[in-house]
C-alpha positions in Angstrom: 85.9 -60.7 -80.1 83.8 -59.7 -83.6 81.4 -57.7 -83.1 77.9 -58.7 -84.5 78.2 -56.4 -87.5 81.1 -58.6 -89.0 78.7 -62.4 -88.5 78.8 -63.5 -91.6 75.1 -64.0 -91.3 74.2 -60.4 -90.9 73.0 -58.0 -93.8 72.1 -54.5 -93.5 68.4 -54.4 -94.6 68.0 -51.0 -96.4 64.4 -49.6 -95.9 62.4 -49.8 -98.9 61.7 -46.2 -101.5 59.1 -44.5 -100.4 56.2 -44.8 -102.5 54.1 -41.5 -103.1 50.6 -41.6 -103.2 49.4 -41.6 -106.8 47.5 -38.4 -107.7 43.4 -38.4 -107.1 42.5 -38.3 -110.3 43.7 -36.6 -113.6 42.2 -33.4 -115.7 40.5 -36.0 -117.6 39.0 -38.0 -114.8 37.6 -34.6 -113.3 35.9 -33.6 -116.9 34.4 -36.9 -117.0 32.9 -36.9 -113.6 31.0 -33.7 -114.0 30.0 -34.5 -117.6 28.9 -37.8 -116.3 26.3 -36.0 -113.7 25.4 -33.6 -116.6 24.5 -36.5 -119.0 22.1 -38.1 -116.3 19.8 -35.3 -116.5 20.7 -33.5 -119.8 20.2 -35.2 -123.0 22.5 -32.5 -125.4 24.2 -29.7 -122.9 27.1 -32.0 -121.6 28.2 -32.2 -125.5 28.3 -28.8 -125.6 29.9 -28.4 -122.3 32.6 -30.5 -122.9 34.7 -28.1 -124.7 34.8 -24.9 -122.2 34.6 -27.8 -118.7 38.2 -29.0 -120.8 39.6 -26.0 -121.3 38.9 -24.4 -118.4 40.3 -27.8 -116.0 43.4 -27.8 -118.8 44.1 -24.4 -118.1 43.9 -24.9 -113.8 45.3 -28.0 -114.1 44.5 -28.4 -110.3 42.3 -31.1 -108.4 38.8 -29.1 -107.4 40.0 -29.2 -103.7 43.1 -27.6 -104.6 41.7 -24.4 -106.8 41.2 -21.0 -105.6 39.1 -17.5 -107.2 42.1 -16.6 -108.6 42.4 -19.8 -111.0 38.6 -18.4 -112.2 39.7 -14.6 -112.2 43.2 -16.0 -114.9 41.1 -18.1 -116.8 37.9 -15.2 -117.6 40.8 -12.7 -117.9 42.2 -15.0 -120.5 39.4 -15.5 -122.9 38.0 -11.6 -122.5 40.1 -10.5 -126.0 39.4 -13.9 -128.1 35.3 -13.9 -128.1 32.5 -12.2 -128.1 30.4 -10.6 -125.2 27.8 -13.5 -125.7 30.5 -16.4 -126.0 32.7 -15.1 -122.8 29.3 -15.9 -120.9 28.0 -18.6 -121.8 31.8 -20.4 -121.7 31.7 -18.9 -117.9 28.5 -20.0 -117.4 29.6 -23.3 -117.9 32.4 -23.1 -115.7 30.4 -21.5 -113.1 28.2 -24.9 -113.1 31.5 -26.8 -113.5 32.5 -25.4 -110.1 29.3 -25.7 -108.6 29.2 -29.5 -109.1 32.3 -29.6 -107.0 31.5 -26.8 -104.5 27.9 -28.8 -103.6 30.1 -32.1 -102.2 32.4 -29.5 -100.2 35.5 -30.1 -102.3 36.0 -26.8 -103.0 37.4 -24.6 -100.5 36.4 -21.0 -101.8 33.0 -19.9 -101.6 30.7 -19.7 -105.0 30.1 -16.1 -104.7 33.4 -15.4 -105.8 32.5 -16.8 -109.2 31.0 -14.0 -111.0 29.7 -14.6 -114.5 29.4 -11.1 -116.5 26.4 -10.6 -118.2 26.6 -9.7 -121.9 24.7 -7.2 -123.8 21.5 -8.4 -124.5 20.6 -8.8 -128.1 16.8 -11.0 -128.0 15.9 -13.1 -130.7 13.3 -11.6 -132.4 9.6 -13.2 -131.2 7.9 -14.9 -134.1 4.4 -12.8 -135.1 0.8 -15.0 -135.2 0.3 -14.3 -138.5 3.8 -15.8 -139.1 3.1 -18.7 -137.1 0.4 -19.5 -139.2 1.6 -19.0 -142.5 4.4 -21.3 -142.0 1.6 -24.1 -140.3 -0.3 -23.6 -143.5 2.7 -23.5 -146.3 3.8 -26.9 -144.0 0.3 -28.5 -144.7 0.2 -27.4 -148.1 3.2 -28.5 -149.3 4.0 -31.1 -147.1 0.7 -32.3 -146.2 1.8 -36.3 -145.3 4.7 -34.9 -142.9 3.6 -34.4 -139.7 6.8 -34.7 -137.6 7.9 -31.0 -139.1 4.5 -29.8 -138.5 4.6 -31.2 -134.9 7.8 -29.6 -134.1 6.4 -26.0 -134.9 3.7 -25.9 -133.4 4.4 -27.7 -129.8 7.5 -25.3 -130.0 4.5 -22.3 -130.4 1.9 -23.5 -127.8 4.8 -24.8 -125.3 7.6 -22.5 -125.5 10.4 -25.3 -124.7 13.8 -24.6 -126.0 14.7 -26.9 -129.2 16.3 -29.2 -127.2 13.7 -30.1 -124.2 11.8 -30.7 -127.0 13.8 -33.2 -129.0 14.6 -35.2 -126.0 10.9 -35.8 -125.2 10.5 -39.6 -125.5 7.0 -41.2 -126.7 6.2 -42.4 -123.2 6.4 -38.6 -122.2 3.2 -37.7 -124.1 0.1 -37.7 -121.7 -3.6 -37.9 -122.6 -4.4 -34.3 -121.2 -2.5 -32.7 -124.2 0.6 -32.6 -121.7 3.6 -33.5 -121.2 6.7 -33.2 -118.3 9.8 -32.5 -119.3 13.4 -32.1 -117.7 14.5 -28.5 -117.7 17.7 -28.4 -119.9 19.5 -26.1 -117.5 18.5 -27.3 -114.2 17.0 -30.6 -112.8 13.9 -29.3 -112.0 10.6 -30.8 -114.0 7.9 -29.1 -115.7 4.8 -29.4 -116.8 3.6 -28.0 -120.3 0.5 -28.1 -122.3 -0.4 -27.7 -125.8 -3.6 -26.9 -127.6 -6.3 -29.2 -129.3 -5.0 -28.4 -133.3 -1.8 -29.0 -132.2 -3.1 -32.5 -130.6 -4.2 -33.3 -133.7 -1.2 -33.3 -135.9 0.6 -34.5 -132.8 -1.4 -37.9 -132.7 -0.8 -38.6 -136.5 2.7 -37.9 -136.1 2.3 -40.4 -133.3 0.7 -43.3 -134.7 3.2 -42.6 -138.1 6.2 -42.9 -135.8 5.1 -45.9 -133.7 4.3 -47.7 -136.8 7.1 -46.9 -139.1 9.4 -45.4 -137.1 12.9 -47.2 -135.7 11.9 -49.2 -133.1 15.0 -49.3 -131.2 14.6 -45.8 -130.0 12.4 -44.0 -127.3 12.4 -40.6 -128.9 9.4 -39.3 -129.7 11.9 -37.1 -132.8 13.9 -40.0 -133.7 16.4 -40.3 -136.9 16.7 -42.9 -139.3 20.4 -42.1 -139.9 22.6 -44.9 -139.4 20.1 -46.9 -137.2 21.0 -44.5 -134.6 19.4 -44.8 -131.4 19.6 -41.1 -130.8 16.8 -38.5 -131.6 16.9 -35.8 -134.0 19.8 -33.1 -133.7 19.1 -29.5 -133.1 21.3 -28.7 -136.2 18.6 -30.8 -138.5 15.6 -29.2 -136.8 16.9 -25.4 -137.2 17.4 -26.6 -140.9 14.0 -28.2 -141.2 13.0 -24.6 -139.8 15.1 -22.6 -142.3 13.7 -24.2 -145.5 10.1 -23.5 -143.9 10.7 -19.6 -143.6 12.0 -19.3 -147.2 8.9 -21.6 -148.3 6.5 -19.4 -146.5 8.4 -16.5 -148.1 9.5 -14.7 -144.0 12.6 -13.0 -145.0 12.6 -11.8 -141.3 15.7 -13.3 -139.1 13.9 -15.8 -137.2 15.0 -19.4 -135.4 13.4 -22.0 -133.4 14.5 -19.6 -130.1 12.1 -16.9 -131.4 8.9 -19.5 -130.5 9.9 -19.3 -126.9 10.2 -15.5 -126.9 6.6 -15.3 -128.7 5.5 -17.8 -126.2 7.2 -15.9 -122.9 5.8 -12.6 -124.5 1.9 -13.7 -125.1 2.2 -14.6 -121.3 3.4 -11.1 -120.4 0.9 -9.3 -122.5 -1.7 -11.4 -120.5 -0.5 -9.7 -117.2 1.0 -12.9 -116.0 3.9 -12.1 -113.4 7.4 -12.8 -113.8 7.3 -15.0 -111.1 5.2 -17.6 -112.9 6.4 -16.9 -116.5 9.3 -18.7 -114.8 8.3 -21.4 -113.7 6.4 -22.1 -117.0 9.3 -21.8 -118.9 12.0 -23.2 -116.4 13.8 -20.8 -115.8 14.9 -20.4 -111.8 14.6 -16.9 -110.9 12.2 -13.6 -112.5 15.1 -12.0 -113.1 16.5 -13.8 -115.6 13.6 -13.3 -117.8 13.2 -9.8 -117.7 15.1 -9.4 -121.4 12.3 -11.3 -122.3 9.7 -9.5 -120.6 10.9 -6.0 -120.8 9.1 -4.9 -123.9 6.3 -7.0 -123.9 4.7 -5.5 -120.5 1.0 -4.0 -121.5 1.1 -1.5 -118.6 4.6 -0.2 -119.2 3.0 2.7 -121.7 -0.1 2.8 -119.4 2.8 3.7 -116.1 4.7 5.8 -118.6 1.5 8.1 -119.3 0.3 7.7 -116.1 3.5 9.3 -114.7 3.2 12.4 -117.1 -0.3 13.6 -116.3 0.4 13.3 -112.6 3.5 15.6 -113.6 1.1 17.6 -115.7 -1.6 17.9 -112.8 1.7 18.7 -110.3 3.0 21.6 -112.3 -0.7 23.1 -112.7 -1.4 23.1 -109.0 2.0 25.0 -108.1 0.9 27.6 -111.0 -2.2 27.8 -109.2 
């Protein structure tokens, strides 16, 4: 009697190949979900996060879920002996807020206080003087006396204090009749307020009225370029050139950039006796102590402490030689 195996009818079925799960996503489709979360909020800083968010991801070349400190600690130790002090921390700040973006939806599995950022030597822009301020306003209206967009860009960046890029994404609809504005922090989500004086309104309405009427109307930017019909606004690049031809035509040899209204601005505030903790919120920034650099030599009482502290030595020493 045949057995079943040897019916003609029968075939061994062999169980299909195992298929393996396809990977989540790759290095690329990591980079472009953060950047895509830091575009909805920044208008410029996911550009230039791009390049240290790839490097870093290129150099783990791990999902988020599966990285540990230690891929952090290789990749800092990496980059230490290529860059400068400065560069090392902004490219780990970056990183920092790359890993952050992952840590906040629990896909990462080490805790955040394991990524330490080291903080450089701080070298502070130099703050830009009154009389400076107003030399370059007045050279501006001189010479250029039809161009307000230049002139309105100097001197919101003066009464303000907004890093060069909060202020060139400001669209029109973002200018208020109180001689306001809100604006997105660049390096948080948080909003702000900001206000700007009635000189500065001035120049700021003609530049208004000159942009609405003649300006390209397919863009919202209250700075926008005619370049190519681009829908953009104006670079940083073009507005710290705008800036450089302005110093030599106001003859200010002194190093100074658009930054260096932001320090005068945080440094005025200081010398008023405001506290750190609202010179931060003014300027959004998220903690006092990350404005101290700005602060440090700007503080009116620091002398006053410093003086103070020697005649109460002086009045100490006198009573024990009594």
């Amino acid at each position: 009697m045949k057995t079943i195996l040897n019916r003609p009818w029968f075939h061994i079925v062999k169980s299909p190949p195992q298929k393996h799960p396809p990977l989540a996503a790759t290095n690329e489709q990591f980079i472009e979900e953060y950047l895509a979360w830091k575009k909805s909020y920044s208008k410029s800083a996911h550009r230039a996060y791009r390049l240290w968010v790839t490097r870093f991801q290129t150099f783990a070349n791990k999902s988020p879920e599966a990285m540990t400190h230690a891929d952090y600690v290789a990749f800092a130790t990496s980059i230490q002996s290529r860059h400068a002090p400065r560069g090392i921390e902004f490219a780990l700040n970056v990183v920092h807020n790359y890993l952050r973006f992952f840590a906040e939806q629990g896909r990462l599995k080490f805790p955040m206080y394991l990524v330490r950022v080291p903080k450089a030597p701080s070298n502070s822009h130099a703050a830009i003087t009154e009389e400076e301020y107003r030399g370059i306003v007045e050279t501006m209206k001189r010479d250029h006396p039809r161009n307000y967009r230049n002139r309105t860009i100097v001197m919101l960046l003066h009464d303000t204090g907004l890093r060069i890029g909060e202020l060139l994404s400001l669209q029109i609809d973002d200018i208020e009749e109180e001689k306001s504005a809100v604006v997105h922090t660049e390096k948080t989500t948080r909003s702000r307020r900001v206000y700007w004086n009635a000189d500065t309104d001035v120049v700021l309405q003609s530049y208004l009225v000159e942009r609405i009427n003649f300006g390209p109307k397919d863009s919202e930017f209250l700075f926008a370029t005619n370049r190519m019909k681009a829908k953009t606004g104006l670079s940083c690049r073009s507005a710290q050139r705008m800036f450089a031809r302005a110093l030599r035509e106001a003859n200010i040899t002194r190093k100074l950039c658009l930054h260096s209204f932001r320090h005068s601005f945080i440094h005025r505030l200081a010398k008023l006796g405001v506290p750190d903790a609202i010179i931060a919120q003014l300027v959004g920034h998220s903690t006092p102590l990350t404005i101290s650099h700005y602060t440090k030599l700007s503080r009116p009482e620091a002398e006053s402490y410093a003086l103070r502290q020697l005649a109460y030595a002086e009045d100490s020493t006198q009573l024990m030689a009594a």
